[in-house]
PyMOL CGO cylinders between C-alpha atoms (Angstrom):
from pymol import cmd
from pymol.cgo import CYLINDER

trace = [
    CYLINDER, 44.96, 31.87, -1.45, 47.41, 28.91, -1.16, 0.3, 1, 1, 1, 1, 1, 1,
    CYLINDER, 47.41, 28.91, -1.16, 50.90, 29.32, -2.04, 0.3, 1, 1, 1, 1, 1, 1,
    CYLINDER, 50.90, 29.32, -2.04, 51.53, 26.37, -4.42, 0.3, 1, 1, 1, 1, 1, 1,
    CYLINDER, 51.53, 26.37, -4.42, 55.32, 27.16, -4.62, 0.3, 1, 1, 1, 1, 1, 1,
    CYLINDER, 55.32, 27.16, -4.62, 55.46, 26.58, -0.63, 0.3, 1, 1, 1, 1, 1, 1,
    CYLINDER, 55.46, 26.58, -0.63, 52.99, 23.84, -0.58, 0.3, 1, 1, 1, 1, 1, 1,
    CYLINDER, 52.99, 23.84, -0.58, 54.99, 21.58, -3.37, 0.3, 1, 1, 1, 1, 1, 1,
    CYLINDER, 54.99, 21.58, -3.37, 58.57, 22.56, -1.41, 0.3, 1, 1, 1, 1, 1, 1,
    CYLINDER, 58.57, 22.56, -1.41, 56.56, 21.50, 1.78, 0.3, 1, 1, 1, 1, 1, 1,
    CYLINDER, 56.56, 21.50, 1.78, 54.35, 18.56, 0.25, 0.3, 1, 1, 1, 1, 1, 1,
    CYLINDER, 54.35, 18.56, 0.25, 58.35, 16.72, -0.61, 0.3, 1, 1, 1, 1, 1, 1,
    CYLINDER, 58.35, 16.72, -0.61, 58.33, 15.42, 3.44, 0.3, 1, 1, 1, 1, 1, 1,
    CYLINDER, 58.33, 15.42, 3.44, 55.70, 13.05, 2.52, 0.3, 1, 1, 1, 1, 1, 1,
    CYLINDER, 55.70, 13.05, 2.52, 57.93, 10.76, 0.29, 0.3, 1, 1, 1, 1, 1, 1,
    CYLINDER, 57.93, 10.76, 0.29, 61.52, 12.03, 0.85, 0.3, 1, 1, 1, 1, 1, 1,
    CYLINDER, 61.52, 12.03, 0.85, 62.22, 10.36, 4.19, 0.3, 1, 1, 1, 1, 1, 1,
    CYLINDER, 62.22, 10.36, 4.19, 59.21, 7.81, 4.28, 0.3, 1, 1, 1, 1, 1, 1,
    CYLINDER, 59.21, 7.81, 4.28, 61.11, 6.80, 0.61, 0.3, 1, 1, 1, 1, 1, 1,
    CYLINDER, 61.11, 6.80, 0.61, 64.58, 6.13, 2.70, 0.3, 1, 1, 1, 1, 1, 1,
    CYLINDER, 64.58, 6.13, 2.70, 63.28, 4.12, 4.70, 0.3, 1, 1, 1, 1, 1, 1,
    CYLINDER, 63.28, 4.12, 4.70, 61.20, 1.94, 2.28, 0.3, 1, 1, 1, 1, 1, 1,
    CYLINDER, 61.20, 1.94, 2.28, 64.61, 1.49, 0.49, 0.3, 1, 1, 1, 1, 1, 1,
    CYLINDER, 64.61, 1.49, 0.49, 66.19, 0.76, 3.58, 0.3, 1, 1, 1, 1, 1, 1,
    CYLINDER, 66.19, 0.76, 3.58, 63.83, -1.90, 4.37, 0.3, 1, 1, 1, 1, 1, 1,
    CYLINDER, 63.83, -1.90, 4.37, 64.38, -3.39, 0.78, 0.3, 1, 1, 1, 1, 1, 1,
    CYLINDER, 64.38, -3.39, 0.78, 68.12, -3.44, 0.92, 0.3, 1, 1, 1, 1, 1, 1,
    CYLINDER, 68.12, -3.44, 0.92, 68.65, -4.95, 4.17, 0.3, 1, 1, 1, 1, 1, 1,
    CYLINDER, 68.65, -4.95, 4.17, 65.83, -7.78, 3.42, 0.3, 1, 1, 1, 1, 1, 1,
    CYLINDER, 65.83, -7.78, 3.42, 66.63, -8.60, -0.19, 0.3, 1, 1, 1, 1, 1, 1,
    CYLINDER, 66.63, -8.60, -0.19, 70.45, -7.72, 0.65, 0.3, 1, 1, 1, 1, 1, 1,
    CYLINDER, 70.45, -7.72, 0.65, 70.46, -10.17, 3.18, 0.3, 1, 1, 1, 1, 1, 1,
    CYLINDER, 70.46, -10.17, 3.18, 68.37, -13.12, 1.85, 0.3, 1, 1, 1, 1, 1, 1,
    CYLINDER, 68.37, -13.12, 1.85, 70.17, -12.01, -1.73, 0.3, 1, 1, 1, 1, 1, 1,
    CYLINDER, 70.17, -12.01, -1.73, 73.47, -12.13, -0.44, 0.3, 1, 1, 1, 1, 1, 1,
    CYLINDER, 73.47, -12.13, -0.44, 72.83, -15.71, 0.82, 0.3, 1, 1, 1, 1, 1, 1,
    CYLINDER, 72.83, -15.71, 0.82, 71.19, -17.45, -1.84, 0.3, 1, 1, 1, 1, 1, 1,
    CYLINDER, 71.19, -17.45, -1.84, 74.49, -16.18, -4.39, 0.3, 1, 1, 1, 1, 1, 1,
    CYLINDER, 74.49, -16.18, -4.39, 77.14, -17.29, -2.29, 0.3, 1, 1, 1, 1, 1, 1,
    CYLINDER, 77.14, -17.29, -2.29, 75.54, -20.37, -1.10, 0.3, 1, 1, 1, 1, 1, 1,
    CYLINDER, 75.54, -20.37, -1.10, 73.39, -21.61, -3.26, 0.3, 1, 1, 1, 1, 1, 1,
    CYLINDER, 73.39, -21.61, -3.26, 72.03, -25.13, -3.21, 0.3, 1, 1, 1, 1, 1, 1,
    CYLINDER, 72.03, -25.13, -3.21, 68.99, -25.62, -0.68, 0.3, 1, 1, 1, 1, 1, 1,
    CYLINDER, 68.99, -25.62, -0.68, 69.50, -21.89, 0.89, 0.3, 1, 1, 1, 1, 1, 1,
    CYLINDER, 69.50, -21.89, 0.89, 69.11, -20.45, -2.80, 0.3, 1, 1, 1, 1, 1, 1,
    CYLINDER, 69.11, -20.45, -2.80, 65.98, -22.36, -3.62, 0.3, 1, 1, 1, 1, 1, 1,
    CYLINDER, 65.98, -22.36, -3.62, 64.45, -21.67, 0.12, 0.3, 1, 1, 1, 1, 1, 1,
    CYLINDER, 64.45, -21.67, 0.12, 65.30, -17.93, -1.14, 0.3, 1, 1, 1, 1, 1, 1,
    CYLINDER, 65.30, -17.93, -1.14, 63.86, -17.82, -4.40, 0.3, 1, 1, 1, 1, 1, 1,
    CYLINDER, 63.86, -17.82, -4.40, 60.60, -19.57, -2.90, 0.3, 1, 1, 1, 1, 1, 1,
    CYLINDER, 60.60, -19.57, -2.90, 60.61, -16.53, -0.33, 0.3, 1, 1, 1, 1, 1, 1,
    CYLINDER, 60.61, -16.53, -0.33, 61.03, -14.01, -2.96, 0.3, 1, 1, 1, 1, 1, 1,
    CYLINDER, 61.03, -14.01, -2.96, 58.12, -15.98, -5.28, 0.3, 1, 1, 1, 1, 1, 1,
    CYLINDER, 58.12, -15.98, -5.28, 55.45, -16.31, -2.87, 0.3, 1, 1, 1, 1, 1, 1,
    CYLINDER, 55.45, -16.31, -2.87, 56.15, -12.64, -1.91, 0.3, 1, 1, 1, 1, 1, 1,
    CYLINDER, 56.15, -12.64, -1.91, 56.26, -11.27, -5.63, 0.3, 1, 1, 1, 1, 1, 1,
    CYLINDER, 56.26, -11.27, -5.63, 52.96, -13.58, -6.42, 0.3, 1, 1, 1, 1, 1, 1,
    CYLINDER, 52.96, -13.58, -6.42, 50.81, -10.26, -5.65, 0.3, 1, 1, 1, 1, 1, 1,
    CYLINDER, 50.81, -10.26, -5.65, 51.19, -7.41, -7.44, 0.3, 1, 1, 1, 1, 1, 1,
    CYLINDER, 51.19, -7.41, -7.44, 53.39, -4.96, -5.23, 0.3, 1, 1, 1, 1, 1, 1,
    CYLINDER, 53.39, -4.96, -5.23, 50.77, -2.16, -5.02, 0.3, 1, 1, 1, 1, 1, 1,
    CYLINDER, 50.77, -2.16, -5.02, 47.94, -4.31, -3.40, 0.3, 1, 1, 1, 1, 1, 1,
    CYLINDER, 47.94, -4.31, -3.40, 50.23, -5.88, -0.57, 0.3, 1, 1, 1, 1, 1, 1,
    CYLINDER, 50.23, -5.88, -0.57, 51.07, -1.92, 0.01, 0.3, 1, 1, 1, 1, 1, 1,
    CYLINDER, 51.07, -1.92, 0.01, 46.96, -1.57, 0.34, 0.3, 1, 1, 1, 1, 1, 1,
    CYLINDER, 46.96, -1.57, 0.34, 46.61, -4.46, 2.50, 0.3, 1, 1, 1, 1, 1, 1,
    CYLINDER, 46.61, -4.46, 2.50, 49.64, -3.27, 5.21, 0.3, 1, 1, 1, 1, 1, 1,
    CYLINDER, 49.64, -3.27, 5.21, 47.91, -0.15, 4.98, 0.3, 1, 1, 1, 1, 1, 1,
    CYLINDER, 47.91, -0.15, 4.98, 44.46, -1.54, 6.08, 0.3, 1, 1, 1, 1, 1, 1,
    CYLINDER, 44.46, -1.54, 6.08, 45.70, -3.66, 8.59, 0.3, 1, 1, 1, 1, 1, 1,
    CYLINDER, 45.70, -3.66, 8.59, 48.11, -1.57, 10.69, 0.3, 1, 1, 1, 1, 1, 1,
    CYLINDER, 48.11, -1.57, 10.69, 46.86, 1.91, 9.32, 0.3, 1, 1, 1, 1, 1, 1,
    CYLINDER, 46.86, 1.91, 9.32, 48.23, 4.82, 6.80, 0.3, 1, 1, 1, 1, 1, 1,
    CYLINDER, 48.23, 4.82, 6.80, 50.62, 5.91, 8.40, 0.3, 1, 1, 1, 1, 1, 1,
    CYLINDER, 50.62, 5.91, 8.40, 53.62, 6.94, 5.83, 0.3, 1, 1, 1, 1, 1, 1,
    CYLINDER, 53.62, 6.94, 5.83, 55.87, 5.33, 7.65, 0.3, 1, 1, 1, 1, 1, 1,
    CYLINDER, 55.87, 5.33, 7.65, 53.67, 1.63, 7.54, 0.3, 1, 1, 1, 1, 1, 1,
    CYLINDER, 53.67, 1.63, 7.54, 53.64, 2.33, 3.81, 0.3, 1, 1, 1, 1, 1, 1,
    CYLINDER, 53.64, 2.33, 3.81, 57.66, 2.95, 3.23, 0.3, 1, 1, 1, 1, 1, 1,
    CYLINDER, 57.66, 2.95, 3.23, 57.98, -0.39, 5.40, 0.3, 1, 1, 1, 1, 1, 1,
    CYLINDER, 57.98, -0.39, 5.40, 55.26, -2.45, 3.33, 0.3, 1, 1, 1, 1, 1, 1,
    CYLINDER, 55.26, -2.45, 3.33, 57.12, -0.51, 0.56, 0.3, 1, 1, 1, 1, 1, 1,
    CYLINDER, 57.12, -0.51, 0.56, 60.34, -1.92, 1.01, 0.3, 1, 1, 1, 1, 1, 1,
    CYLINDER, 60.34, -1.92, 1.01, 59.08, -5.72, 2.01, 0.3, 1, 1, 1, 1, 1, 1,
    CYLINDER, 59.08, -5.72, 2.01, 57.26, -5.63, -1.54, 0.3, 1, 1, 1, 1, 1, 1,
    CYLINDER, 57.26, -5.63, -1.54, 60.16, -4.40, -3.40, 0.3, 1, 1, 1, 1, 1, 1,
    CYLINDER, 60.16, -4.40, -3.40, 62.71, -6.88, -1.43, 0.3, 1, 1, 1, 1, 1, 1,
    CYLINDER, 62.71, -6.88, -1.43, 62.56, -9.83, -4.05, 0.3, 1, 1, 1, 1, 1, 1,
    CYLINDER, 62.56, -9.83, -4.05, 63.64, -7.49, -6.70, 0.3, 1, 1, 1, 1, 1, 1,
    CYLINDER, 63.64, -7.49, -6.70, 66.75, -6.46, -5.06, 0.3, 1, 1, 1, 1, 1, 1,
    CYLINDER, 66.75, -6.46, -5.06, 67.42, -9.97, -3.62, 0.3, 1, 1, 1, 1, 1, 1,
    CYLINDER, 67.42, -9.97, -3.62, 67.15, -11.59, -7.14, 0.3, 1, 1, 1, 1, 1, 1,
    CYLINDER, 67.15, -11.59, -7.14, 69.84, -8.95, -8.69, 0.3, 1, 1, 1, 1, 1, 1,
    CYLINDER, 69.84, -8.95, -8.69, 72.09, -9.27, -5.64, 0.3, 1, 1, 1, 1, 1, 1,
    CYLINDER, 72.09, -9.27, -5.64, 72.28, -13.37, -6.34, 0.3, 1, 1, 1, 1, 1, 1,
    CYLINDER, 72.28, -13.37, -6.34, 71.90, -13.43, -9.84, 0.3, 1, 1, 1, 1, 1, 1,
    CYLINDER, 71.90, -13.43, -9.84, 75.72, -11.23, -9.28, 0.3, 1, 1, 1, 1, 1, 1,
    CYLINDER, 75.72, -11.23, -9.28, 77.19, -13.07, -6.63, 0.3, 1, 1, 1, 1, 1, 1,
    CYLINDER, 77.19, -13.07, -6.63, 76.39, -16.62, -8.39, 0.3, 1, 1, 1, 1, 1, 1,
    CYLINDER, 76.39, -16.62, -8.39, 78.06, -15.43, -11.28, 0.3, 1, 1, 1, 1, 1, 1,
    CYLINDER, 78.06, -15.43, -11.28, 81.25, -14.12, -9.70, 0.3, 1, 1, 1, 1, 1, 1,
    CYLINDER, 81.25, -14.12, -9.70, 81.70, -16.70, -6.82, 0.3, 1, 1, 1, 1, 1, 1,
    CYLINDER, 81.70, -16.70, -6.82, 83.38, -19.27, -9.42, 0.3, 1, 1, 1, 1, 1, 1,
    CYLINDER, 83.38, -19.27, -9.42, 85.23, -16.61, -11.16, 0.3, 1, 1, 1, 1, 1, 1,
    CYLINDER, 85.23, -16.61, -11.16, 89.20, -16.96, -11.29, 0.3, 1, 1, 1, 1, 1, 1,
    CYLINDER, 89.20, -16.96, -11.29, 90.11, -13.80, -9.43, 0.3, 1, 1, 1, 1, 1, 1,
    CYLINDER, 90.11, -13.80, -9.43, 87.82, -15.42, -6.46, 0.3, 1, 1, 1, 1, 1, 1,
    CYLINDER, 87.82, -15.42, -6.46, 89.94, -18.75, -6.57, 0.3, 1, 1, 1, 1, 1, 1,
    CYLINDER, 89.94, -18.75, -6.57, 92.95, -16.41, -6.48, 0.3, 1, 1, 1, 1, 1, 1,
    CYLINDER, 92.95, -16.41, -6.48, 91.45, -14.54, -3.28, 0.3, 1, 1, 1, 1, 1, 1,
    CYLINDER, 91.45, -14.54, -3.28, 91.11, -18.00, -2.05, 0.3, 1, 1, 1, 1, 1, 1,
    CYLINDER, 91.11, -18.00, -2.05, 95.07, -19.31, -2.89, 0.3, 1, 1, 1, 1, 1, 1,
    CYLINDER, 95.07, -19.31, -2.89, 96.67, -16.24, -1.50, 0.3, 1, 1, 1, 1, 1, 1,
    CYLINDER, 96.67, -16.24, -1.50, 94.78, -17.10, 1.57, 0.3, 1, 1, 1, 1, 1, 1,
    CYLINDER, 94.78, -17.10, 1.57, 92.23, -14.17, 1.87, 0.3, 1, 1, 1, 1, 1, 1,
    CYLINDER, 92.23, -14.17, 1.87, 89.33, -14.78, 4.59, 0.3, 1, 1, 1, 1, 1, 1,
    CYLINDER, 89.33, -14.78, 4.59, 86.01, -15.88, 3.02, 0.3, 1, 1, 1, 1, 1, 1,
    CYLINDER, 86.01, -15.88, 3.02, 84.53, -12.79, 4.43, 0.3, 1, 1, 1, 1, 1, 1,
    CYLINDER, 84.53, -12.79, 4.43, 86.53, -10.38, 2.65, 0.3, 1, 1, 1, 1, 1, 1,
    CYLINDER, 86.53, -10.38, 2.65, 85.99, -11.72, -0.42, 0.3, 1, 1, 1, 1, 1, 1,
    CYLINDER, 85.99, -11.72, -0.42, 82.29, -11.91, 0.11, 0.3, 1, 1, 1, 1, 1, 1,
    CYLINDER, 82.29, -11.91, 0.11, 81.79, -8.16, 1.89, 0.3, 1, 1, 1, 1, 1, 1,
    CYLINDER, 81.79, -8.16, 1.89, 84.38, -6.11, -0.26, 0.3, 1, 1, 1, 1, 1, 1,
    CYLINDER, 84.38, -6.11, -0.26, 86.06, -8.02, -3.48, 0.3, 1, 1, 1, 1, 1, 1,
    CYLINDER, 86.06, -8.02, -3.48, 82.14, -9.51, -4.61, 0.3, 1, 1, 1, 1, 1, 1,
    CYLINDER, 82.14, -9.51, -4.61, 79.72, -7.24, -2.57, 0.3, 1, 1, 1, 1, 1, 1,
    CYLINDER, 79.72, -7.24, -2.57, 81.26, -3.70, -2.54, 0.3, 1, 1, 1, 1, 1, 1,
    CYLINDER, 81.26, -3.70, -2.54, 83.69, -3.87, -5.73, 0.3, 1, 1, 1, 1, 1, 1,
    CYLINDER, 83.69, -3.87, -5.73, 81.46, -5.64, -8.06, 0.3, 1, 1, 1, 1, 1, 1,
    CYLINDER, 81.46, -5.64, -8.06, 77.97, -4.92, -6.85, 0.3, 1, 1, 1, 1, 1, 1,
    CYLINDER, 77.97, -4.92, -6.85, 77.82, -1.97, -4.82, 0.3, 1, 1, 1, 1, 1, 1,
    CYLINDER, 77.82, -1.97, -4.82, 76.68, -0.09, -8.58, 0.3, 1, 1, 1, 1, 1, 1,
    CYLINDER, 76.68, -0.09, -8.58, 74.01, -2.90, -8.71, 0.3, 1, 1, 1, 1, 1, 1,
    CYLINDER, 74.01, -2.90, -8.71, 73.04, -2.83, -5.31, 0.3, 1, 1, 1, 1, 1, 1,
    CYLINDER, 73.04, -2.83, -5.31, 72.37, 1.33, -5.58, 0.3, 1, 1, 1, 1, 1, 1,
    CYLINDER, 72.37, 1.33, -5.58, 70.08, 1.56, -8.57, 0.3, 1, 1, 1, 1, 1, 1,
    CYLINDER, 70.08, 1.56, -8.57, 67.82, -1.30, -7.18, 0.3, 1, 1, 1, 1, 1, 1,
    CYLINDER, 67.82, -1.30, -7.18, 67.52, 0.79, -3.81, 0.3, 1, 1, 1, 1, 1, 1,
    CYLINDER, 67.52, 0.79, -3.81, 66.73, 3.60, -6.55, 0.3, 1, 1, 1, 1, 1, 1,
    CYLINDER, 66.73, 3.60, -6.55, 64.26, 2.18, -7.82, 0.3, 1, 1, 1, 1, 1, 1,
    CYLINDER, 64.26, 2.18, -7.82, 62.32, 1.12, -4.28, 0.3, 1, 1, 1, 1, 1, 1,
    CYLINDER, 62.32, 1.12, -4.28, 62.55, 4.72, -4.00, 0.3, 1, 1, 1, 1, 1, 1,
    CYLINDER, 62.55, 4.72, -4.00, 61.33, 6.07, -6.78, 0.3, 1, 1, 1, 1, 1, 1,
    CYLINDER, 61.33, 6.07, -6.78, 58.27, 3.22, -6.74, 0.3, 1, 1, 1, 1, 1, 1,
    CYLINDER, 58.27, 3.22, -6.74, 57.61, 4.92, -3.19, 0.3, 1, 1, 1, 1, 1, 1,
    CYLINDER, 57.61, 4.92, -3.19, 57.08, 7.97, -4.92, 0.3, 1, 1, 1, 1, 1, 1,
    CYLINDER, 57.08, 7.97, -4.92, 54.69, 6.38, -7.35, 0.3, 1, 1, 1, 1, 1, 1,
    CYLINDER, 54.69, 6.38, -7.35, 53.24, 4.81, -4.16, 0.3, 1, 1, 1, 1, 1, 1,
    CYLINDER, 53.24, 4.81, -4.16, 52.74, 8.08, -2.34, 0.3, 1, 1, 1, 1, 1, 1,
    CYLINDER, 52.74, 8.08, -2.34, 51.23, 9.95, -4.57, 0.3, 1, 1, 1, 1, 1, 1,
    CYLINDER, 51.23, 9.95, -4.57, 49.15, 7.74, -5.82, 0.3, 1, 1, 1, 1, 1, 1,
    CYLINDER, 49.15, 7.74, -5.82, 47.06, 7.16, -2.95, 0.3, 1, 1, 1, 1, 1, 1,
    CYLINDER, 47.06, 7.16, -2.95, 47.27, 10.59, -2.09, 0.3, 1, 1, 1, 1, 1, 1,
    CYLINDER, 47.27, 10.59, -2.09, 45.67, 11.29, -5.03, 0.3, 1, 1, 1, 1, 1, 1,
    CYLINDER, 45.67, 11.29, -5.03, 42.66, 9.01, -4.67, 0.3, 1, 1, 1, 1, 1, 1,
    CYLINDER, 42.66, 9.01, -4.67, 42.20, 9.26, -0.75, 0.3, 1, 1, 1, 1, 1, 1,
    CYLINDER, 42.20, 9.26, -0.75, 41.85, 7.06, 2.38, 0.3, 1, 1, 1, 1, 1, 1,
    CYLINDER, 41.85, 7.06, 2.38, 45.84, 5.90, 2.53, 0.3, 1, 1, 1, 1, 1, 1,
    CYLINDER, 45.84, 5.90, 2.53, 48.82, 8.10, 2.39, 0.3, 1, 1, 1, 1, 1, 1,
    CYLINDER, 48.82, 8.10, 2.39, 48.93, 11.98, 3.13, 0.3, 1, 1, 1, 1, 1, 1,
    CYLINDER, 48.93, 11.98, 3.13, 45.56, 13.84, 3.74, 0.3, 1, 1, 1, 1, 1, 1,
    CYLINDER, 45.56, 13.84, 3.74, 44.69, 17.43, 3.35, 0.3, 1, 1, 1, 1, 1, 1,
    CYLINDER, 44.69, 17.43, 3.35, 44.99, 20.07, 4.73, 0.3, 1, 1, 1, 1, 1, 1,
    CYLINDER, 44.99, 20.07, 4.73, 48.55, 18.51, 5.12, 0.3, 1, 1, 1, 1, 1, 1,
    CYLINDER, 48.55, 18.51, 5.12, 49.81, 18.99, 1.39, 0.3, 1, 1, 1, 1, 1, 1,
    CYLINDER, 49.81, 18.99, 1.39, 51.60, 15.83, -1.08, 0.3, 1, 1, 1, 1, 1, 1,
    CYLINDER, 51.60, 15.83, -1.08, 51.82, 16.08, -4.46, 0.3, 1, 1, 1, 1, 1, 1,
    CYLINDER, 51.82, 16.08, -4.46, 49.07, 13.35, -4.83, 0.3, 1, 1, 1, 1, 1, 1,
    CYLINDER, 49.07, 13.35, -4.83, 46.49, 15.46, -3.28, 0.3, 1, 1, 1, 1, 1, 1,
    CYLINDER, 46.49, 15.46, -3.28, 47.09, 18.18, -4.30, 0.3, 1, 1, 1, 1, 1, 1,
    CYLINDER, 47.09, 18.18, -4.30, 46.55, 17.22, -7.78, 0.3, 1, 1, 1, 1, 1, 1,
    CYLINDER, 46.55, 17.22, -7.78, 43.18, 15.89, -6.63, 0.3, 1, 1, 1, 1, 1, 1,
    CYLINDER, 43.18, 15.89, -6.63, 42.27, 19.14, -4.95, 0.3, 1, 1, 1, 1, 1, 1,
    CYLINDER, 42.27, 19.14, -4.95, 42.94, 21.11, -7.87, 0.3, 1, 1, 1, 1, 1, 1,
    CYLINDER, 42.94, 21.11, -7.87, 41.05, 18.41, -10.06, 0.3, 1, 1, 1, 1, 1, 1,
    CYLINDER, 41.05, 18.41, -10.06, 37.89, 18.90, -8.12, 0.3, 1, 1, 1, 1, 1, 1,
    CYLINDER, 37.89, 18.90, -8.12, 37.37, 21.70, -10.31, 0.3, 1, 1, 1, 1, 1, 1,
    CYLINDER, 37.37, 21.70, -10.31, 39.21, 24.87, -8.88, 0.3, 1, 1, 1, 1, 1, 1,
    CYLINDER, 39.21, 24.87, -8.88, 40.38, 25.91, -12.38, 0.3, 1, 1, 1, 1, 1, 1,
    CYLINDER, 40.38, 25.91, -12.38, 44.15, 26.53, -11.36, 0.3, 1, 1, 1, 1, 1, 1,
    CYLINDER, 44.15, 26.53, -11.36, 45.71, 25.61, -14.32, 0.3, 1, 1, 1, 1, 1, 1,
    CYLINDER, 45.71, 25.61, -14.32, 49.75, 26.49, -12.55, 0.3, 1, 1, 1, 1, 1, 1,
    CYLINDER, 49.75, 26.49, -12.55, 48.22, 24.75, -9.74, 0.3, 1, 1, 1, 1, 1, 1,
    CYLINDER, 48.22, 24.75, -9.74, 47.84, 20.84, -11.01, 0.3, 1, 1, 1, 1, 1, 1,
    CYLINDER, 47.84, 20.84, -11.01, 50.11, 21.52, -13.77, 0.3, 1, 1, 1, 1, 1, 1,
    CYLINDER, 50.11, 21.52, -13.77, 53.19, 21.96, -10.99, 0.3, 1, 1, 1, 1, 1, 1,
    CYLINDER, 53.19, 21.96, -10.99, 52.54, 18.75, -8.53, 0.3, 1, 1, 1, 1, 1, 1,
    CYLINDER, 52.54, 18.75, -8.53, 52.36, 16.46, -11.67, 0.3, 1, 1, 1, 1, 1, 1,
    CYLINDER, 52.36, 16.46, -11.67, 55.47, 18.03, -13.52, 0.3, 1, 1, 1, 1, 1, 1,
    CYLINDER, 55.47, 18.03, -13.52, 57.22, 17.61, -9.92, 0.3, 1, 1, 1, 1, 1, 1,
    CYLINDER, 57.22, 17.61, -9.92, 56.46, 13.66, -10.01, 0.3, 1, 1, 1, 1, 1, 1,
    CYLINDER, 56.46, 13.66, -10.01, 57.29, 13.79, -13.92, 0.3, 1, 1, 1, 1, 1, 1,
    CYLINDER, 57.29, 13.79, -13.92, 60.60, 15.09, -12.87, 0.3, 1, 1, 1, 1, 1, 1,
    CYLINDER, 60.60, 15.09, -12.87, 60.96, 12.91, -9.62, 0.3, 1, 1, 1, 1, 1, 1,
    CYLINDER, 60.96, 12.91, -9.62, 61.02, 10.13, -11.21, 0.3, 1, 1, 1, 1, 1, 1,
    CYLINDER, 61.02, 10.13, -11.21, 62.98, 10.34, -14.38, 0.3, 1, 1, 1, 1, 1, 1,
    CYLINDER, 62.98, 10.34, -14.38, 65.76, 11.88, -11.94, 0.3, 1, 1, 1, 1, 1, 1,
    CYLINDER, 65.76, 11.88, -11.94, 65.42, 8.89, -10.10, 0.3, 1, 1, 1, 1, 1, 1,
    CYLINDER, 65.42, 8.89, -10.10, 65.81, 6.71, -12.87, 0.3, 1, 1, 1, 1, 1, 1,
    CYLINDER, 65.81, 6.71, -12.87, 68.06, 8.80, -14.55, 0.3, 1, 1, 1, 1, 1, 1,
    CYLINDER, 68.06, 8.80, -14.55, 70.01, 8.43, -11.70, 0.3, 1, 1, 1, 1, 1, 1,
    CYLINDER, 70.01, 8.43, -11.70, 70.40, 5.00, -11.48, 0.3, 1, 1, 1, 1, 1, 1,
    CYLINDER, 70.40, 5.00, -11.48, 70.99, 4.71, -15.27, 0.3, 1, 1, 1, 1, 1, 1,
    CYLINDER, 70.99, 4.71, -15.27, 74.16, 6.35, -14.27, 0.3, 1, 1, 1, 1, 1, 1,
    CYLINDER, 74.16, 6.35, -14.27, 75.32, 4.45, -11.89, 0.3, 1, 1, 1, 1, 1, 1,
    CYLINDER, 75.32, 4.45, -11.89, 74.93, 1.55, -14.31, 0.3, 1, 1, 1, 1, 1, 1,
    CYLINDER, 74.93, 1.55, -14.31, 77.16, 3.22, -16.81, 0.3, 1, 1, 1, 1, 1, 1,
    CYLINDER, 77.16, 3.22, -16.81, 79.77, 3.67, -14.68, 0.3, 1, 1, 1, 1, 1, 1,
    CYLINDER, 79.77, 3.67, -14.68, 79.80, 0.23, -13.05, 0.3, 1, 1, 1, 1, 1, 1,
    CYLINDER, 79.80, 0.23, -13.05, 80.14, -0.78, -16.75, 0.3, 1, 1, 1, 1, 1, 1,
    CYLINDER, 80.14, -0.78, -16.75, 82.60, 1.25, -17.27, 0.3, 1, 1, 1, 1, 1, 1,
    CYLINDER, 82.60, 1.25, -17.27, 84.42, 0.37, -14.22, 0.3, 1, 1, 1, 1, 1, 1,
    CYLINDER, 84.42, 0.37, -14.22, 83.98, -3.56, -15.06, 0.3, 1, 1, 1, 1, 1, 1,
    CYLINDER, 83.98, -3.56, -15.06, 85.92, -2.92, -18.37, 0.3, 1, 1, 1, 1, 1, 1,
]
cmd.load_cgo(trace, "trace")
């Protein structure tokens, strides 16, 4: 007697803002730490990168498990643990830009006509050149949430629990052996699409920061 339409419309709070945030978390962490290591380099790049290793020395999905057990399951623990996991990613793009434009001539030209340091940095490097960059990385944290979600949904114990639907359990409620084929088929061809939007998405964005470049 359940209303799958509904229930998938319904089951979309349990990633969609919990997902925000996680890419929230990820941009203003790796942003920050990112933005640092490019434009300085030197000793504050290498006390960066060592941040970023020792964080991306477990695989992203366990640390999630691990916040989860220690401060509970809540979706909103999750999208924070989320977005701390997925930091180093965005942090290492974000330099790996800035330490290749911050010699550049158009940079020493900023510098002759006697533009602040902090213009250059926040608009000519940051927003001009990397803002493309700096959107499909949040992208991605977002659609990994979804992954993320779902998949302990699916198995139980962390994320969203019934009767409160997610795509993730409801796929496991309908595996149990109810027989529905519409059912299971629509939660899993909702992820299917979530995340090839997602990615298609940021593929996008990459074109036309390439485009933009030339």
């Amino acid at each position: 007697g359940r209303d799958v339409a509904s229930r998938l419309v319904l089951a979309s709070r349990a990633f969609v803002a919990p997902g925000v945030l996680a890419a929230l978390v990820a941009g203003f962490l790796g942003g920050a730490l990112g933005t640092a290591a490019g434009w300085y380099g030197g000793l504050v790049a290498t006390a960066v990168r060592y941040v970023f290793h020792v964080i991306g020395a477990v695989p992203r999905l366990v640390l999630v498990l691990l916040a989860g057990a220690v401060f509970g399951s809540d979706l909103f623990v999750l999208a924070v643990a989320t977005g701390v996991c997925c930091a180093p990613g965005v942090g290492e793009a974000v330099a790996a830009r800035l330490e290749s434009l911050r010699r550049a001539e158009f940079v020493t030209a900023l510098r002759g006509h006697g533009v602040p340091e902090g213009r250059i940095l926040f608009f000519h490097l940051l927003w001009v050149n990397a803002r493309g960059l700096f959107a499909r990385q949040l992208l991605t944290t977002f659609g990994f949430f979804l992954v993320v979600e779902t998949t302990l949904s699916y198995f139980g114990g962390f994320g969203v629990q019934e009767p409160t639907p997610s795509w993730g359990n409801m796929l496991a409620f309908e595996f149990d052996g109810n027989g529905n084929v519409w059912a299971w088929l629509a939660p899993a061809a909702a992820i299917q699409l979530g995340i090839l939007g997602t990615a298609l998405v940021g593929q996008d964005l990459g074109l036309r920061e390439g485009a933009g470049h030339g």
